[in-house]
NUTOR-70660 format. One record per residue (C-alpha): x, z, y; residue number from 1; residue in one letter. Coordinates in nm, 4 decimals. Each point is the difference from the previous one (the first is absolute). Example, Ala and Ser with C-alpha at 12.3 -4.5 7.8 and 13.67 -1.06 7.14 Angstrom:
       xx       zz       yy guse seke
   1.2300   0.7800  -0.4500    1    A
   0.1370  -0.0660   0.3440    2    S
//
This chain:
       xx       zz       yy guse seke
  -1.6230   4.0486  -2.2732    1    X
  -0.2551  -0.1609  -0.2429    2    X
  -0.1519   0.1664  -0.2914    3    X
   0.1099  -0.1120  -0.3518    4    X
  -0.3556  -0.2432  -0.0638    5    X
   0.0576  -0.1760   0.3084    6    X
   0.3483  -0.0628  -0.0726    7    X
  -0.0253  -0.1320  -0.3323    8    X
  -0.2886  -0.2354   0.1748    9    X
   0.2566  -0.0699   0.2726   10    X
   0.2961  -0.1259  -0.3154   11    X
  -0.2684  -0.1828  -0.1405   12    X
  -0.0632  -0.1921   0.2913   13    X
   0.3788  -0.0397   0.0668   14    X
   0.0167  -0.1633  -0.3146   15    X
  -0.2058  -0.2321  -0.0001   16    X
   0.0916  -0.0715   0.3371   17    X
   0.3470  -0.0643  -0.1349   18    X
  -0.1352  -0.2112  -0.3026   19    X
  -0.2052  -0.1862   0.2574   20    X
   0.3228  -0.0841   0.2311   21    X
   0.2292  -0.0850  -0.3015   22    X
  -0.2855  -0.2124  -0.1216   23    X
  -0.0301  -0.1933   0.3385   24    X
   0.3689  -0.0478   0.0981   25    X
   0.1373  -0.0488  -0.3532   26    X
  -0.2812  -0.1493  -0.1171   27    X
   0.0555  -0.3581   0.2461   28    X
   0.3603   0.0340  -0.1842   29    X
  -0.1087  -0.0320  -0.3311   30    X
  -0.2492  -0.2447   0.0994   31    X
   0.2899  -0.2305   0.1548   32    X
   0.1967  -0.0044  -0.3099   33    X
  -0.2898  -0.0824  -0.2089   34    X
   0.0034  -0.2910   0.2048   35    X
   0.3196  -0.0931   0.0974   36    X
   0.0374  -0.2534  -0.2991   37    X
  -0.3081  -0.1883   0.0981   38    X
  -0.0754  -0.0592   0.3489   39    X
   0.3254  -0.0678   0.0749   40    X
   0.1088  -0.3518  -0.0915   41    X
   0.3787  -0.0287   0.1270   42    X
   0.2852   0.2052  -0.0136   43    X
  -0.0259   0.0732   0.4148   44    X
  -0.4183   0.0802  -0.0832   45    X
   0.0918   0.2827  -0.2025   46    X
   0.2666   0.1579   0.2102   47    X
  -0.3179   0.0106   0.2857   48    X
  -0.1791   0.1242  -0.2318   49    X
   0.2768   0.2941  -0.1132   50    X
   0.0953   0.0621   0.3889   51    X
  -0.3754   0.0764   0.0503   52    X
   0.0634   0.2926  -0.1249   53    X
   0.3818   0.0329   0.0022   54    X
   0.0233   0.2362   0.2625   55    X
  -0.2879   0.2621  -0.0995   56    X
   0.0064   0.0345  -0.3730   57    X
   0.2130   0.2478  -0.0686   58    X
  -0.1771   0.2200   0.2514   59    X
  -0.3047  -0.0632  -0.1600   60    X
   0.1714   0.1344  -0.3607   61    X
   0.0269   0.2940   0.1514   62    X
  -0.3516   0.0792  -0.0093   63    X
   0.0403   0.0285  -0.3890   64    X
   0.2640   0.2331  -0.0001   65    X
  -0.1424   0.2186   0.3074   66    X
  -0.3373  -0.0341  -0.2602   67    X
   0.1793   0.0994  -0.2770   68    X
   0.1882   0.2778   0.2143   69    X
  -0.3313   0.1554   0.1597   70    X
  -0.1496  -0.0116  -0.3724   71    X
   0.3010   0.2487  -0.1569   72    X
  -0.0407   0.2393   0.3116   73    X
  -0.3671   0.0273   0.0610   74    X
  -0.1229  -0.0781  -0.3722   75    X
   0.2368   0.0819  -0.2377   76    X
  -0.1863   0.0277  -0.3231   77    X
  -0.1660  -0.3389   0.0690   78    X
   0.3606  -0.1288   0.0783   79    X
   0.1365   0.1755  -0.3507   80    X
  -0.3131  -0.1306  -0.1935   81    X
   0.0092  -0.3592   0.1033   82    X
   0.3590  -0.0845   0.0387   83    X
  -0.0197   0.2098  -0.4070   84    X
  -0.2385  -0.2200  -0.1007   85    X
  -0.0131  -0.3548   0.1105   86    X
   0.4347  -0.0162   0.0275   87    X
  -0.0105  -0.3283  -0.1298   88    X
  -0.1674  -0.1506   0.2417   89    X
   0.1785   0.1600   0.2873   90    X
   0.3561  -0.1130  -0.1023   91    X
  -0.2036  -0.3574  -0.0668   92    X
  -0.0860   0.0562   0.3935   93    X
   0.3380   0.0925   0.0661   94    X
   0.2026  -0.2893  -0.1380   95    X
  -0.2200  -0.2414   0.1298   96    X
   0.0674   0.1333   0.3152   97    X
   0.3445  -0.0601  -0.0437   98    X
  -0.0483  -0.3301   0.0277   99    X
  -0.0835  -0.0290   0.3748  100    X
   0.2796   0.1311   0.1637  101    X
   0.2624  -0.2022  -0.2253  102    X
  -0.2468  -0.2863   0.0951  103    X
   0.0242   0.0198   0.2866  104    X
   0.3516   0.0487   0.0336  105    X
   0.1371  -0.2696  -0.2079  106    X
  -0.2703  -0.2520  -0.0096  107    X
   0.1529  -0.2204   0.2799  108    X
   0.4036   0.0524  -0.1115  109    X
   0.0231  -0.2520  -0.1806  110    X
  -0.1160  -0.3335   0.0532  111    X
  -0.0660  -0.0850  -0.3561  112    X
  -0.4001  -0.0530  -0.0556  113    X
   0.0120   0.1274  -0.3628  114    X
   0.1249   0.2998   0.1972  115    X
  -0.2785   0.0096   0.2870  116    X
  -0.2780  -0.0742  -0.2988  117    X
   0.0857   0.2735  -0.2036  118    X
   0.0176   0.2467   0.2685  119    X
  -0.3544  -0.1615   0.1136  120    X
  -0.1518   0.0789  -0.2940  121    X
   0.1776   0.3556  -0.0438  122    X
  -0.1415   0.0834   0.3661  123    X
  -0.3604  -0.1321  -0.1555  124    X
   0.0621   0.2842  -0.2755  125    X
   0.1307   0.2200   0.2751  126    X
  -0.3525  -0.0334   0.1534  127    X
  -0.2316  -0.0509  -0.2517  128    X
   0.0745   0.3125  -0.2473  129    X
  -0.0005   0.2738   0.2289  130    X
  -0.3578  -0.1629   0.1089  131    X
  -0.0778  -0.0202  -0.3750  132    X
   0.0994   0.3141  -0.0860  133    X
  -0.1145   0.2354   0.2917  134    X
  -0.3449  -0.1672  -0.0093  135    X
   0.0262   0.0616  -0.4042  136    X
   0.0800   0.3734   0.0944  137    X
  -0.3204   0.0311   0.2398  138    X
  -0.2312  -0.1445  -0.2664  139    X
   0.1243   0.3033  -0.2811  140    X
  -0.0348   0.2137   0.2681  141    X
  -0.3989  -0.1062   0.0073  142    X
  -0.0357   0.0434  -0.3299  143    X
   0.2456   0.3143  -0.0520  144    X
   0.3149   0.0465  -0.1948  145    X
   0.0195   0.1083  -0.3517  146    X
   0.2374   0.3093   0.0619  147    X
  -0.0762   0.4236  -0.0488  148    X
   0.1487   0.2955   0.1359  149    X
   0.0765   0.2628  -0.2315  150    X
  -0.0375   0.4069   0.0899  151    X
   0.3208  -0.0518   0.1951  152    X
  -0.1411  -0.2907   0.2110  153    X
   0.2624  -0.2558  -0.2005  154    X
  -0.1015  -0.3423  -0.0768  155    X
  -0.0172  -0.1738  -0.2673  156    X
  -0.0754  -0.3997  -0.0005  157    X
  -0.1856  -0.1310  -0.2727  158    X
  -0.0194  -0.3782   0.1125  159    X
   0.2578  -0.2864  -0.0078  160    X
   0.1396  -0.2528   0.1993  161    X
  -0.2302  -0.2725  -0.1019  162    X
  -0.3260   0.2563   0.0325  163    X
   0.0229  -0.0571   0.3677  164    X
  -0.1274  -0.3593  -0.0470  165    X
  -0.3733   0.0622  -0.0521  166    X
  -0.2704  -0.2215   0.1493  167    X
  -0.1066   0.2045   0.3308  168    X
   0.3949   0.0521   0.0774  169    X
   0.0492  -0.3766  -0.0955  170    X
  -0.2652  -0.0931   0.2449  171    X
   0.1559   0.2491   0.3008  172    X
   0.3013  -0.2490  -0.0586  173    X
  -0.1980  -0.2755   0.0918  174    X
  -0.1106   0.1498   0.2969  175    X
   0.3156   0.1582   0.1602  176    X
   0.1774  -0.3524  -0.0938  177    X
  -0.2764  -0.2022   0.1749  178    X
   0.0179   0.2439   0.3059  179    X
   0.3460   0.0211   0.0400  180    X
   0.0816  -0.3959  -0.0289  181    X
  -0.3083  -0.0064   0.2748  182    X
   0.2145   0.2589   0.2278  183    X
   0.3115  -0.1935  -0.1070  184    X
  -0.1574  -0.3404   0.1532  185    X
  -0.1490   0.1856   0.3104  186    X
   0.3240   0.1182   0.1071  187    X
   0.1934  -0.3605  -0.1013  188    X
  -0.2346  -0.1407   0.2400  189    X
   0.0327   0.2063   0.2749  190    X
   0.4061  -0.0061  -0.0064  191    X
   0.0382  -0.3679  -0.1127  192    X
  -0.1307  -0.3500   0.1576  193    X
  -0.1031  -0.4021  -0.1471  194    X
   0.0231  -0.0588  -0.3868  195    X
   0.0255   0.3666  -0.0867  196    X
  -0.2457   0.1355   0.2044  197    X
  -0.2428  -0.2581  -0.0896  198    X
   0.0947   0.0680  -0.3665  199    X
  -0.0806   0.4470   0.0651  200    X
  -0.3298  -0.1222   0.1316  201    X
  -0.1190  -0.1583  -0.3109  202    X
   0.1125   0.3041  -0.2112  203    X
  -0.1557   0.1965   0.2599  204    X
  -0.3514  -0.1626  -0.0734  205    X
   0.0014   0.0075  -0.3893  206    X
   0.1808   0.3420  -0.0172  207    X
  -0.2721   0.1898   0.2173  208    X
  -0.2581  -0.1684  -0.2169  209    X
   0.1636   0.1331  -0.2707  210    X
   0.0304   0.3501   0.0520  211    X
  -0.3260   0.0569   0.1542  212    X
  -0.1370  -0.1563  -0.3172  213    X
   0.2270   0.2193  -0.2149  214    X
  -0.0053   0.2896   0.2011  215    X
  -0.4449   0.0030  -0.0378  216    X
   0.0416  -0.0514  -0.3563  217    X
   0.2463   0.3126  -0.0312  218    X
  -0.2685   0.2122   0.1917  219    X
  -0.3109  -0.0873  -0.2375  220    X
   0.2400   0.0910  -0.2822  221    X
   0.1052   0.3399   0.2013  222    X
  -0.3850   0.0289   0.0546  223    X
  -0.1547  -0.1219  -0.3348  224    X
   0.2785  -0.0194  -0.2616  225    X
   0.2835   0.3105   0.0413  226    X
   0.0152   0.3462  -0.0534  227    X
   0.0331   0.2053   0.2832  228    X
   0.1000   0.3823   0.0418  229    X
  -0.1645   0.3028   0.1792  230    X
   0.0935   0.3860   0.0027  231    X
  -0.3036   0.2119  -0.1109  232    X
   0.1326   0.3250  -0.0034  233    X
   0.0566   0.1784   0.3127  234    X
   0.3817  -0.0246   0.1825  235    X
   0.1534   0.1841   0.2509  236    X
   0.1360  -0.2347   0.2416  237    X
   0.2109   0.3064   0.1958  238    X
   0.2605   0.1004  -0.2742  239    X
   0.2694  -0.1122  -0.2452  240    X
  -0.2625  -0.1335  -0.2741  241    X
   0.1079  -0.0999  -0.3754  242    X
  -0.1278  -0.3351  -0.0901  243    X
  -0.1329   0.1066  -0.3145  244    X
  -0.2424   0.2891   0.1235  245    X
  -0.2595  -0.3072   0.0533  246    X
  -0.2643  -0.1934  -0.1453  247    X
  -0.0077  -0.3714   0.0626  248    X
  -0.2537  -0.2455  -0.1376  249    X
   0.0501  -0.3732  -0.0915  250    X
  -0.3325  -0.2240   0.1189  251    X
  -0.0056  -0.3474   0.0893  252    X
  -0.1478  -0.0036   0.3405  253    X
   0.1835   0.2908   0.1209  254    X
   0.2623  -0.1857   0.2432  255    X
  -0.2845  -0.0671   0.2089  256    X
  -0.1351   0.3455   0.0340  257    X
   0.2187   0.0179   0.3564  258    X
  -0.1415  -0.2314   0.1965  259    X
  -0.3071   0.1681  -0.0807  260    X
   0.1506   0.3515   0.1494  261    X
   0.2199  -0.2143   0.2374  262    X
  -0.2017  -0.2871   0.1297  263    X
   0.2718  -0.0971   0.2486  264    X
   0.2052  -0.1101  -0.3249  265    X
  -0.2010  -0.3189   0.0049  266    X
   0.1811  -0.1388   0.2837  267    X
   0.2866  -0.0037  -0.2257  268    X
  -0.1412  -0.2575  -0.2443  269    X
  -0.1606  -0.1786   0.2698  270    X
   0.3001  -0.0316   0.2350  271    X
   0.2209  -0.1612  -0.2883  272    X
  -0.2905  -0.2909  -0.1079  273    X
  -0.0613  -0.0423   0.4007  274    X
   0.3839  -0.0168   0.1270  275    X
   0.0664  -0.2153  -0.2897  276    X
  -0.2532  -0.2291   0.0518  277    X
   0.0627  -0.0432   0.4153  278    X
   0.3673  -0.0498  -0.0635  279    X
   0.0336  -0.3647  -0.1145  280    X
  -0.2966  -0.0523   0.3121  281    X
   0.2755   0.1424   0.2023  282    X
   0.2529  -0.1692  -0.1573  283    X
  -0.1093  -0.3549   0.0722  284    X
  -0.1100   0.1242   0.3737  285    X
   0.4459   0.0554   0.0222  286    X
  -0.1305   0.3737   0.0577  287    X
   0.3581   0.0658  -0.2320  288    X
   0.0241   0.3813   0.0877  289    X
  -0.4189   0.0814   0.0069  290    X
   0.0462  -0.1586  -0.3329  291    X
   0.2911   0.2329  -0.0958  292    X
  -0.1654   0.3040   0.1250  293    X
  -0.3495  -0.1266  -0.2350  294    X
   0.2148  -0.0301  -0.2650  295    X
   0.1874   0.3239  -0.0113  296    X
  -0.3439   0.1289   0.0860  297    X
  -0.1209  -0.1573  -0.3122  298    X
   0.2988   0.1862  -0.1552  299    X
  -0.0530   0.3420   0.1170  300    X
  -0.4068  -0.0102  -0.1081  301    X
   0.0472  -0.0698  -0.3417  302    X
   0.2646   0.2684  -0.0749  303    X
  -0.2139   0.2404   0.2246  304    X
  -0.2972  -0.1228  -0.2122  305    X
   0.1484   0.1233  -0.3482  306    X
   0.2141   0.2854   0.1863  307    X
  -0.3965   0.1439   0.1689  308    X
  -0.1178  -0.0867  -0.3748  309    X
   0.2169   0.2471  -0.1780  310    X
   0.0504   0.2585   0.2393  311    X
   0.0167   0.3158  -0.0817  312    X
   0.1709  -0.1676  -0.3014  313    X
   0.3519  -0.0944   0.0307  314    X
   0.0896  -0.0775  -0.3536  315    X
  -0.3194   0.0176  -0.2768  316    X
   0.1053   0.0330  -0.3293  317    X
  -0.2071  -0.2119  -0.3001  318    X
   0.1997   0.2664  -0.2660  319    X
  -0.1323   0.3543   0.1142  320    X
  -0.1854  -0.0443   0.3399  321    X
   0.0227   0.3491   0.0769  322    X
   0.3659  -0.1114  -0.0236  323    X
  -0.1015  -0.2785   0.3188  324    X
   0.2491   0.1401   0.3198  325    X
  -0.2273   0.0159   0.3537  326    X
   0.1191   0.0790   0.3651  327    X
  -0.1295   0.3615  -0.0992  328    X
   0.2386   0.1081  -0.2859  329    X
   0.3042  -0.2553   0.0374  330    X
   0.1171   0.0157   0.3252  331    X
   0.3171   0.2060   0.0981  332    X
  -0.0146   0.3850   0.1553  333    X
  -0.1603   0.0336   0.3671  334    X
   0.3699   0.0733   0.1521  335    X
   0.0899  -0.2945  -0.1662  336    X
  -0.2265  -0.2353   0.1174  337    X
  -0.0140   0.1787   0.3687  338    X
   0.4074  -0.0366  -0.0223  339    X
  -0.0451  -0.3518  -0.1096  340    X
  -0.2864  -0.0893   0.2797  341    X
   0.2432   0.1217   0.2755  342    X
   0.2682  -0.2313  -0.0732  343    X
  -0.2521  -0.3151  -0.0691  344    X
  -0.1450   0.1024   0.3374  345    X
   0.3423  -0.0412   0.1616  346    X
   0.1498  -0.2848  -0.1912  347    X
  -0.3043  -0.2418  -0.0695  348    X
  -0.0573  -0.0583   0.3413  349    X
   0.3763  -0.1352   0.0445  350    X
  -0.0178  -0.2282  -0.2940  351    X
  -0.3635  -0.1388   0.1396  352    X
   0.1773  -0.0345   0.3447  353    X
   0.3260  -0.1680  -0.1572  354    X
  -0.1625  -0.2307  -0.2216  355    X
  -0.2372  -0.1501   0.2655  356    X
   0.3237  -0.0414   0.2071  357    X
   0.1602  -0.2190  -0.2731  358    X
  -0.3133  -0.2226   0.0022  359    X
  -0.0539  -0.0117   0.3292  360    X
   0.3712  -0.1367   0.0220  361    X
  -0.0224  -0.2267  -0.2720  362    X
  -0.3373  -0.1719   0.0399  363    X
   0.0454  -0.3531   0.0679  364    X
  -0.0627  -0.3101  -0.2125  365    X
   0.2788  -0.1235  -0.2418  366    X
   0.0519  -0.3575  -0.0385  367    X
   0.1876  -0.2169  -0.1966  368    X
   0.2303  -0.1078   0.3471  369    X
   0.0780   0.3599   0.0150  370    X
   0.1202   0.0062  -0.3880  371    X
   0.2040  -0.3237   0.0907  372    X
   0.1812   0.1561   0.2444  373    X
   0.0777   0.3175  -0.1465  374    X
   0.1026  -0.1208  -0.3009  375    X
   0.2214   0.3186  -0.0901  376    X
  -0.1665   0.2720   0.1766  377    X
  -0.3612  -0.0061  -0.1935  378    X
  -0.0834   0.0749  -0.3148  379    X
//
């Protein structure tokens, strides 16, 4: 079928891939409930805002746990070392998540506002601290975990909960907020009309500002300000490696030593600050969906930009970087990942197929008549 390097290069690329389409479908989500609270001034504003997305998100969840899934199969050390290490965070992740579907659910049961605020503000929580924290989880990625394998390739963590909030990972924050309230407008103005649209466009205008700003200043710290990691001792990319028959080296600078060897990687960086910066243009032009597409393209090139940054590294360690886990030594057997390519083969293509059904059907603008008159049926 395929050899064992190609393979590995092939999981790689299906997870970012899958990191990429969680970040674009989820990440409108979590930019909706960071807003929720604020653009929408009435009771019958907020439930077009929550029926924006009432009939998608829980399909777009799914990308987490299909991540999350393809990450135990394909890369199981990573898997064991990270969920190991950073647990805290994850079951922070977790119950915040919690929060949407019984959001959603009772929100609108009761009539009470104390009721509908509260639930407002728990679907802003439900939004913002999986943003928070997954953007928080990229940044310590950058600058490498402090956890070591032992002789038997077990892990130990030597960092704590509050460890995770340095300055580079604090700044990522900024960044993934900024770009997913931008993706959260984009999409509130393409499915809603009048006050609230008007409302997303505004967001839409300061929040691409934003990001682009942030996102530049993250790259000259990448570039002049963070260590970096590169293998110096050969590898055999074609067999079962052990992480720790390596030598890695720490260098500021070194993140950029790819697009260097991989010149196309600049259209990564350059895609996000362009898409970003045509999408409120777009925007006020009532180009809704190129504006959506910009956006989620503006999405995909920054995670591609720090994914094509790392690569071959999948999780660098700042303990023991010999102890850092590539695509080269932590990746599952070949029959494995051939077994596991066979079914994605079959089954991705039906959940690409089935999801742009359930769009297609429910694409449409919701208004506040529509709330009015289905006063028991929407969320």
């Amino acid at each position: 079928m395929f050899d064992y390097e190609l393979l590995r290069i092939i999981w790689w690329g299906i997870l970012v891939f899958l990191i990429c389409g969680f970040a674009v479908m989820d990440g409108f989500d979590f930019g909706i409930g960071m807003l929720l609270p604020f653009l929408g001034k009435t009771d019958d504003e907020r439930r077009v805002i929550l029926n924006s997305i009432g009939p998608t998100w829980e399909g777009n969840q799914t990308w987490l746990v299909t991540l999350g899934g393809i990450t135990f199969g394909a890369w199981s050390l990573v898997y064991a070392v990270l969920f190991s290490g950073v647990y805290a965070g994850l079951l922070l992740l977790l119950f915040a998540l919690f929060l949407r579907p019984v959001g959603f659910d009772y929100r609108s049961k009761v009539t009470n506002p104390n009721w509908r605020s509260a639930w407002d503000w728990a679907l802003f929580v439900g939004g913002a601290t999986p943003a928070i924290v997954l953007s928080l989880a990229a940044g310590n990625l950058m600058i490498g975990l402090p956890f070591e394998l032992d002789a038997d390739l077990r892990s130990s963590y030597a960092g704590g909960f509050w460890d995770l909030f340095q300055l580079f990972p604090l700044l990522c924050v900024l960044v993934g907020v900024a770009l997913c309230v931008m993706h959260g407008a984009v999409f509130l103005h393409l499915r809603t009309e009048n006050a609230i649209a008007e409302r997303a466009q505004i967001v839409i205008r300061w929040s691409s500002i934003l990001f682009v700003g942030l996102f530049l200043v993250a790259g000259i710290w990448v570039a002049f300000g963070l260590d970096g990691y590169k293998i110096t001792s050969a590898i055999d990319t074609t067999i079962t490696a052990n992480p720790l028959h390596k030598t890695v080296v720490k260098s500021t600078g070194l993140w950029l030593e790819n697009y260097g060897t991989y010149p196309l990687l600049l259209l990564a960086p350059l895609m996000t600050v362009i898409s970003a910066l045509l999408t409120p243009f777009f925007t006020a032009k009532n180009h809704s969906a190129t504006a959506f597409v910009l956006s989620s393209l503006a999405m995909i090139g920054a995670i591609v930009t720090a994914g094509g940054s790392m690569f071959p590294f999948v999780l660098p360690s700042s303990l023991s970087a010999a102890s850092s886990l590539t695509i080269w030594d932590s990746s599952a057997s070949r029959y494995s990942l051939q077994l596991l390519l066979v079914a994605t083969v079959i089954f991705m293509p039906i959940v690409m197929a089935y999801t742009s059904w359930v769009y297609k059907v429910m694409r449409g603008k919701v208004t506040v008549e529509q709330i009015q008159d289905n006063q028991h049926t929407m969320y």
